[in-house]
C-alpha positions in Angstrom: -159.4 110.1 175.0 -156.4 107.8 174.6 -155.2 107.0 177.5 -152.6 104.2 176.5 -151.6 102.4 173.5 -149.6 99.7 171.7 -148.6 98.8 168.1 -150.2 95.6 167.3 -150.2 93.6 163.9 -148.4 96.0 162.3 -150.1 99.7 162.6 -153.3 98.8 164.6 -153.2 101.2 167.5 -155.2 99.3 170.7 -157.4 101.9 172.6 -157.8 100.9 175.9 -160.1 104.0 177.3 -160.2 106.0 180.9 -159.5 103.7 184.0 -162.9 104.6 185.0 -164.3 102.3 182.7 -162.9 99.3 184.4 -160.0 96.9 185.3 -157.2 96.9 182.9 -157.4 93.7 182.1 -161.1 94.0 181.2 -160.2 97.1 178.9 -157.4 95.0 177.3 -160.2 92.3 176.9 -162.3 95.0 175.6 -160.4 96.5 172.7 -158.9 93.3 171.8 -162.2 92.1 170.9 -163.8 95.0 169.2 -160.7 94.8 166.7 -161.0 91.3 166.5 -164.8 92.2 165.5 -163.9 94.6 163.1 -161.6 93.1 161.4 -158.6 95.3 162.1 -157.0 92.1 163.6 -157.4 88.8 160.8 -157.8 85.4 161.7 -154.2 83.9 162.2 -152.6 86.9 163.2 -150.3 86.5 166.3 -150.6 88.9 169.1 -147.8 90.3 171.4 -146.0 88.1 173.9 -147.7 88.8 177.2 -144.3 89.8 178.5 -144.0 92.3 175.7 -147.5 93.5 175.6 -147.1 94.2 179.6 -144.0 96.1 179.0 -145.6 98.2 175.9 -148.6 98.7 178.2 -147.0 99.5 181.3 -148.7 96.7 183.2 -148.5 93.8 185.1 -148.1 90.6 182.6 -151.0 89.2 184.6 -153.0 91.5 183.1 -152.5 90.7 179.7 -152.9 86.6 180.2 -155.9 87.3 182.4 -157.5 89.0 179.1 -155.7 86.8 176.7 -157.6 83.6 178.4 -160.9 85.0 178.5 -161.0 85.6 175.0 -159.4 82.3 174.5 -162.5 80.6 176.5 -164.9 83.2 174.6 -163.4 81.5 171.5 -161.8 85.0 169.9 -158.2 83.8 170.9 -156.4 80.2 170.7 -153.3 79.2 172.9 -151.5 76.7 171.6 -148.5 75.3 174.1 -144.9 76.7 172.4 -146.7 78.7 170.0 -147.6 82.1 169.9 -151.4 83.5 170.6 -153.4 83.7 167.8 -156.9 85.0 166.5 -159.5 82.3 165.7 -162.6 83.9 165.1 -163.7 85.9 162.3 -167.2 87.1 160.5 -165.7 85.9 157.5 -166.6 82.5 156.6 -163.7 82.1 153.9 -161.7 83.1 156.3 -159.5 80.3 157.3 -159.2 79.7 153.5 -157.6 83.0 153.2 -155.3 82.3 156.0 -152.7 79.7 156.6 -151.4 80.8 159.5 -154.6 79.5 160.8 -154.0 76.0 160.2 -153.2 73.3 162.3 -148.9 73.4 162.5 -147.0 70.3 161.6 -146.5 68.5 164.5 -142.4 69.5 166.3 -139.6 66.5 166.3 -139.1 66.9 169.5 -142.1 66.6 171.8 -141.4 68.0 175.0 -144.6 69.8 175.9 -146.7 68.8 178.8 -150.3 66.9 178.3 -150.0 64.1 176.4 -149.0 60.0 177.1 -147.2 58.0 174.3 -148.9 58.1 171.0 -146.8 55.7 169.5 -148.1 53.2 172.5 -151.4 53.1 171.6 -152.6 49.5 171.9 -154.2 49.7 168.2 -154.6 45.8 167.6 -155.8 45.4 171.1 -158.7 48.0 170.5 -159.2 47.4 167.4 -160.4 43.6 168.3 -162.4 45.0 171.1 -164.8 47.6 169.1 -164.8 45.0 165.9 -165.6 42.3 169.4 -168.6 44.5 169.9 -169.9 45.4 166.6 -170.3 41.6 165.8 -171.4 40.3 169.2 -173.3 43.4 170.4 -177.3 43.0 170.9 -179.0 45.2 168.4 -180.4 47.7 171.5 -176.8 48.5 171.9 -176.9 50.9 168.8 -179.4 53.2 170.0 -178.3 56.3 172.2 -177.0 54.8 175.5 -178.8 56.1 178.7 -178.4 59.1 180.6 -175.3 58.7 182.8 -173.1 56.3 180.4 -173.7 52.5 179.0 -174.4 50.7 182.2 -171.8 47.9 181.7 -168.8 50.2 181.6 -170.1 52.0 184.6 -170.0 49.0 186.9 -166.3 47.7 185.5 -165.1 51.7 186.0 -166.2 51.3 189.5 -165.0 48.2 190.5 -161.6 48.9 189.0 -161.2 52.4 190.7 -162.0 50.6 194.0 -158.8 48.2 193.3 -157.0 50.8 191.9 -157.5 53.9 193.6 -159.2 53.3 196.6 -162.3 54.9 195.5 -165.6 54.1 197.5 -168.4 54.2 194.0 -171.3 52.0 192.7 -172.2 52.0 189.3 -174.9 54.8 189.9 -172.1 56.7 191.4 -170.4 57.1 188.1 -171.1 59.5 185.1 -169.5 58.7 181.3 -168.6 61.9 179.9 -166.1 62.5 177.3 -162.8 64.1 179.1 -162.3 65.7 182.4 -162.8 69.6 181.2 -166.5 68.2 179.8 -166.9 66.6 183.5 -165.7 69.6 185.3 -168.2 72.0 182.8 -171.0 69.6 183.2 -170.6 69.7 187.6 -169.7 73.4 187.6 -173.2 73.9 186.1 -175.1 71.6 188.8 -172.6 73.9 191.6 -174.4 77.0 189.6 -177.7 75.4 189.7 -176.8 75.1 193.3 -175.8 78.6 194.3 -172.4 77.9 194.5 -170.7 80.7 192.9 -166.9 80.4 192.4 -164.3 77.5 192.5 -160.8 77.7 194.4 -158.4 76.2 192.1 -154.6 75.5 192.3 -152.2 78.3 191.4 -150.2 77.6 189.4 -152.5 74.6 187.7 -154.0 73.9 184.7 -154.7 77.1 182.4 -157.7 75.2 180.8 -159.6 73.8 183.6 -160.0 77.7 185.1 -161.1 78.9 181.6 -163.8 76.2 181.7 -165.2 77.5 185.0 -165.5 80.9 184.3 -167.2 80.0 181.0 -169.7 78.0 183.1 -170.3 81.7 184.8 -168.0 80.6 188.3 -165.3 82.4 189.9 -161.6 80.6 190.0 -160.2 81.9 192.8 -156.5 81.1 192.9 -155.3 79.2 196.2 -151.8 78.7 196.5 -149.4 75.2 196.3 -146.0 74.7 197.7 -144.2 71.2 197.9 -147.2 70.3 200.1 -149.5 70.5 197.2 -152.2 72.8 198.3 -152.1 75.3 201.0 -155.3 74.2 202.4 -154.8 76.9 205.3 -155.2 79.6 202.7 -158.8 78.1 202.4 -159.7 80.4 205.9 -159.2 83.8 203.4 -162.1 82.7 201.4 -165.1 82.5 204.0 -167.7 82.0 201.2 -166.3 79.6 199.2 -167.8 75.9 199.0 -165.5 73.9 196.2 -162.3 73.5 195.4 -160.7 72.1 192.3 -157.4 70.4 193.2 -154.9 67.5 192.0 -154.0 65.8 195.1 -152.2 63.2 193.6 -150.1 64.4 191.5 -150.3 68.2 191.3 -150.2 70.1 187.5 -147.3 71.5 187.1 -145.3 71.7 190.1 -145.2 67.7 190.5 -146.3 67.6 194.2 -148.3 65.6 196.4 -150.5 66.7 198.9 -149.4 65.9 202.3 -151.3 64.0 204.3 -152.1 66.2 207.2 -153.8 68.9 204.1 -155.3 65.8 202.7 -157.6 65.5 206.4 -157.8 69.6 206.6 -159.5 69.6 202.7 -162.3 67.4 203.8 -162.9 68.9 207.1 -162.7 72.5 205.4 -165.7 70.6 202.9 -167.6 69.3 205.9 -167.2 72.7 207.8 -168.2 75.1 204.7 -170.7 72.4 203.3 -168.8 72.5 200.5 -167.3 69.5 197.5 -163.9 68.6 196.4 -163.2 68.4 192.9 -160.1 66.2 192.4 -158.4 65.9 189.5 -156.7 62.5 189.2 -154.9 63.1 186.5 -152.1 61.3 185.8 -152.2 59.4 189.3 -151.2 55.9 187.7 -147.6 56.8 187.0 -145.2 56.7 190.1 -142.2 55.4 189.9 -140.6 55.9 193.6 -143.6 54.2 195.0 -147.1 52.7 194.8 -149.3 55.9 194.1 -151.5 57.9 197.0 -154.8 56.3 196.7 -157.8 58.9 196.1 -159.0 61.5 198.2 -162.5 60.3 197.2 -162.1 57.1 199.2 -161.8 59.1 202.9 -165.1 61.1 202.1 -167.3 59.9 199.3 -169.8 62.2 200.0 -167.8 65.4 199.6 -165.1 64.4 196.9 -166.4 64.4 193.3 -163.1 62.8 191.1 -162.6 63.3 187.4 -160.7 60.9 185.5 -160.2 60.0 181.5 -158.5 58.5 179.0 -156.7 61.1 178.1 -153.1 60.5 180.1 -153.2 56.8 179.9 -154.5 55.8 176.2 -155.3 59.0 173.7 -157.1 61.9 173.9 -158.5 61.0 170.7 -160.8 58.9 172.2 -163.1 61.0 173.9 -163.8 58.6 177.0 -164.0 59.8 180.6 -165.8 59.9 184.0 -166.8 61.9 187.0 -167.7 59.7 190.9 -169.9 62.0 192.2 -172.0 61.8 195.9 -175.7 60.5 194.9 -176.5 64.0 195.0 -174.6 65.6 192.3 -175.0 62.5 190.1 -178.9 63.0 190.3 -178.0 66.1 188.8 -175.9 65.3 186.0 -178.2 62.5 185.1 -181.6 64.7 185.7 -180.2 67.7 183.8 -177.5 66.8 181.5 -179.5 64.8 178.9 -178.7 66.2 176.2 -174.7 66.2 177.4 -172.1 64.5 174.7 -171.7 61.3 175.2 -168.5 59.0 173.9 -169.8 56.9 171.5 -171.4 53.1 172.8 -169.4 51.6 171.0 -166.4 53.0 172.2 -167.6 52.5 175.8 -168.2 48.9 174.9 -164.6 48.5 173.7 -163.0 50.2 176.5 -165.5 48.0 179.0 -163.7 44.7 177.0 -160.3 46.2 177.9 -161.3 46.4 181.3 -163.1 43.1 181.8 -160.2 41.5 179.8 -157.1 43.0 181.8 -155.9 44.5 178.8 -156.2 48.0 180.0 -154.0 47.2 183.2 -151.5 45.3 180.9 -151.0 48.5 179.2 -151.2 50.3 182.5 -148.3 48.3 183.8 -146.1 48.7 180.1 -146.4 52.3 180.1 -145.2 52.6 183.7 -142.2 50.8 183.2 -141.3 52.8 179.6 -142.4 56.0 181.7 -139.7 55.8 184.6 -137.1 54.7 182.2 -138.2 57.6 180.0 -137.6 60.1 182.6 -134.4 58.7 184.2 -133.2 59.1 180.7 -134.1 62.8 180.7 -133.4 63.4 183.8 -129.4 62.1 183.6 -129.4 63.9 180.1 -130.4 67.3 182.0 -127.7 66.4 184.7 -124.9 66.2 181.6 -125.9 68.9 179.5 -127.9 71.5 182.1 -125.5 70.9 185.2 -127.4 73.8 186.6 -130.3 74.3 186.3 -132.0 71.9 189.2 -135.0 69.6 188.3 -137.8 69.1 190.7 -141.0 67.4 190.8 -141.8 63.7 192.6 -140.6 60.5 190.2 -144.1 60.5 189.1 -146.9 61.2 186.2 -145.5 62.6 182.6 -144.0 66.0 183.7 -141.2 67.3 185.4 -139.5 71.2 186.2 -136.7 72.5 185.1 -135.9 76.0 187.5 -133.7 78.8 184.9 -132.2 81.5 186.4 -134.1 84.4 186.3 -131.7 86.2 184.3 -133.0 84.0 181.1 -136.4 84.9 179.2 -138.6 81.7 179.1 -140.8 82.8 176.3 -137.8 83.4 174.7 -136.6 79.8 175.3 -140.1 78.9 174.0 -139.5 80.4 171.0 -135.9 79.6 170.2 -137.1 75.7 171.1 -139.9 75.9 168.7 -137.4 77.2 165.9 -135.7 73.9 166.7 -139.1 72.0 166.2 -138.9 71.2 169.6 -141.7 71.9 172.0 -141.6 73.2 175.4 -143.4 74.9 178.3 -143.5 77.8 180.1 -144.0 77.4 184.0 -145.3 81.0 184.2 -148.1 80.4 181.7 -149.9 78.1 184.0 -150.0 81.1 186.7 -153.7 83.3 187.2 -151.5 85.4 189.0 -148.5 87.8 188.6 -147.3 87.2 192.2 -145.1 84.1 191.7 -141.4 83.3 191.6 -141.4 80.6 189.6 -138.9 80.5 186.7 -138.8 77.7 184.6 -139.8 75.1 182.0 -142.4 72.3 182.0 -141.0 69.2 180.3 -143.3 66.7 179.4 -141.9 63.4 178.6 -144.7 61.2 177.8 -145.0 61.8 173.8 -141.0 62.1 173.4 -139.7 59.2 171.6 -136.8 57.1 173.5 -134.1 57.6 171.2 -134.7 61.2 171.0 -134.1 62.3 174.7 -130.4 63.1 174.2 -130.8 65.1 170.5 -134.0 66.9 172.7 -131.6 68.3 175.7 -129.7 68.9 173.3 -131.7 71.3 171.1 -133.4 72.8 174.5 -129.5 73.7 175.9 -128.8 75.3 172.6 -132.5 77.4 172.7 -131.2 78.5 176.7 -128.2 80.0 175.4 -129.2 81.4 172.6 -132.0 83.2 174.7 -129.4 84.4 177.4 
């Protein structure tokens, strides 16, 4: 029997079964797949908004992104930020050929999407002496497979820099080359696993991606609420068994808050109480602009703080180079069991250890802070003229900021209408596990937006909020 339905893709009919077969969002999950797996949904097609398959299903619109991101981290689905959900997978392998919806989009004019530094700022000369500097001065044993853990010279400069830096209490033993922080927080939520640990708290809202990755590794992510304290670490009491927590103390994704100092101490005693580990995020914790940034939580416990860190915010995703400090005992693990873990390639740790050694990378460090601030004053006064009303919030910090909407206007809408303008934008409630949230608003992400295109940007993005009124 039938119990509910929507039209999808046309004329396919989704058959979502009894409630006695399960949640709703696992029947969604359900019945999205087997149609996927049939074939009645093709690779490319775009399913329903999550607001309007809610509404058609009578549901909550958690419901529907709770099932749309497992099947994104099963690798049916892909979510691409400003775009709609589409289907990836297929049995077909001429598939993609058959479909161009499939393929990669040409890249918006505007880039105001969250999750990405200056392209255009790349230091290309700068690394392109320092891996043709290592490919003519570099012993011969240097182009064999480096050793478990990361190349041993970068691992030493990464932990004498985050000591300056961040405050970070590390040795070179202490730190593990991997190649971005989802691969370092997949590689430790399997040595939590291995450990009996069996869910992770994590930040809510936060980082859609980071949650898909541990409930792929077969963990729990329980959602613990933020506030303009950063993370309610008294909320930590509801959750007797839980032992980790994923969190961005510095600089928290996307609400733009810090955590204040008196959670700060309550985290670690909550880790020493529950024998439990901090995960911490350090994402973008080199950019503030008000003030010299928090140091690390890492440095006040080293034994219970594992921090992940790449390249990713400061030079280019595109290079694959990043880096957990774990406690002796969790680095044991990743070295012992990981082995056969992806590594960046030596060479590439080689030229980024020349940048370090050098003072190049804090050089560019220092260049990208000053074109960062000015960046977002820029945007911020542009807002001011063009959005009068609709408040910004989020520390002068990192490459993001909130704009609050009323709730009478449809942010997917405004998604949507932006994206028909080339420009990209965020949605605040996409980075939510949960339906119980009043946040209403965009995530802006100034890092990739060129400077002479802030004004034409707000522009565009005022135009997309009334049209979607």
């Amino acid at each position: 029997m039938r119990v509910s339905q929507t039209n999808l893709a046309g004329d396919l009919l989704l058959h979502l079964g009894q409630p006695s077969d399960g949640p709703l969002h696992e029947r969604v999950k359900r019945a999205l797949r087997s149609a996927i797996r049939d074939g009645r949904i093709e690779v490319g097609t775009a399913l329903p908004p999550s607001r309007q398959l809610a509404a058609d299903l009578g549901c909550s619109r958690w419901t529907v992104t709770e099932a749309y991101s497992q099947l994104v981290a099963e690798g049916y689905l892909e979510a691409k930020t400003g775009s709609a959900t589409r289907v990836r997978w297929s049995n077909n392998p001429d598939a993609d050929a058959r479909h161009p919806a499939q393929r990669d989009a040409p890249p918006a004019r505007f880039d105001l999407a969250p999750g990405l530094p200056d392209l255009r700022a790349f230091p290309r000369r700068q690394w392109a002496d320092a891996v043709r500097g290592q490919v003519t001065t570099a012993a011969f044993t240097e182009f064999g497979y480096p050793p478990p853990g990361g190349h041993v010279r970068l691992r030493r400069l990464l932990a004498a820099n985050l000591g300056r830096s961040r405050g970070v209490v590390a040795g070179p033993q202490d730190v593990t080359v991997c190649t971005s922080v989802t691969d370092g927080v997949r590689r430790v939520c399997h040595a939590l696993r291995a450990e009996g640990i069996t869910a992770v708290g994590c930040e809510e809202p936060g980082w859609t991606r980071l949650r898909e990755v541990i409930r792929a590794a077969g963990l729990e992510p329980v959602p613990l609420r933020t506030d303009s304290g950063g993370l309610r670490t008294e909320d930590l009491a509801r959750h007797p068994g839980l032992r980790a927590v994923l969190t961005a103390p510095a600089h928290q994704f996307p609400l733009g808050t810090v955590l204040a100092p008196e959670r700060r101490a309550a985290l670690l005693h909550w880790a020493r109480q529950a024998d439990g580990v901090v995960l911490e995020d350090d994402y973008d914790a080199e950019f503030r602009y008000d003030r010299r940034p928090v140091a690390a939580v890492q440095g006040m416990d080293p034994s219970r703080v594992i921090l992940f860190k790449s390249l990713s915010k400061t030079l280019s995703p595109a290079l694959g180079i990043g880096w957990i400090v774990a406690p002796p005992r969790w680095s044991h693990h990743l070295h012992r069991t990981d082995q056969t873990a992806t590594q960046p390639a030596p060479l590439d740790q080689l030229a980024f250890a020349a940048l370090l050694e050098s003072g190049a990378y804090d050089r560019h460090l220092r260049a990208c802070r000053r074109r960062y601030r000015n960046r977002r004053d820029a945007l911020v006064q542009a807002l001011a003229q063009q959005l009068p009303t609709a408040p910004v919030s989020g520390i002068a910090a990192g490459l993001h900021l909130i704009l609050r909407l009323p709730a009478t206007v449809d942010t997917q809408a405004v998604v949507a209408a932006a994206a028909s303008r080339s420009l990209r934008v965020a949605d605040l409630a996409d980075y939510h596990a949960t339906g119980d949230h009043a946040d209403h608003g965009l995530v802006l992400g100034y890092g990739n937006l060129a400077d002479s295109a802030v004004t034409e940007a707000v522009r565009h993005l005022h135009e997309a909020i009334q049209y979607s009124r």
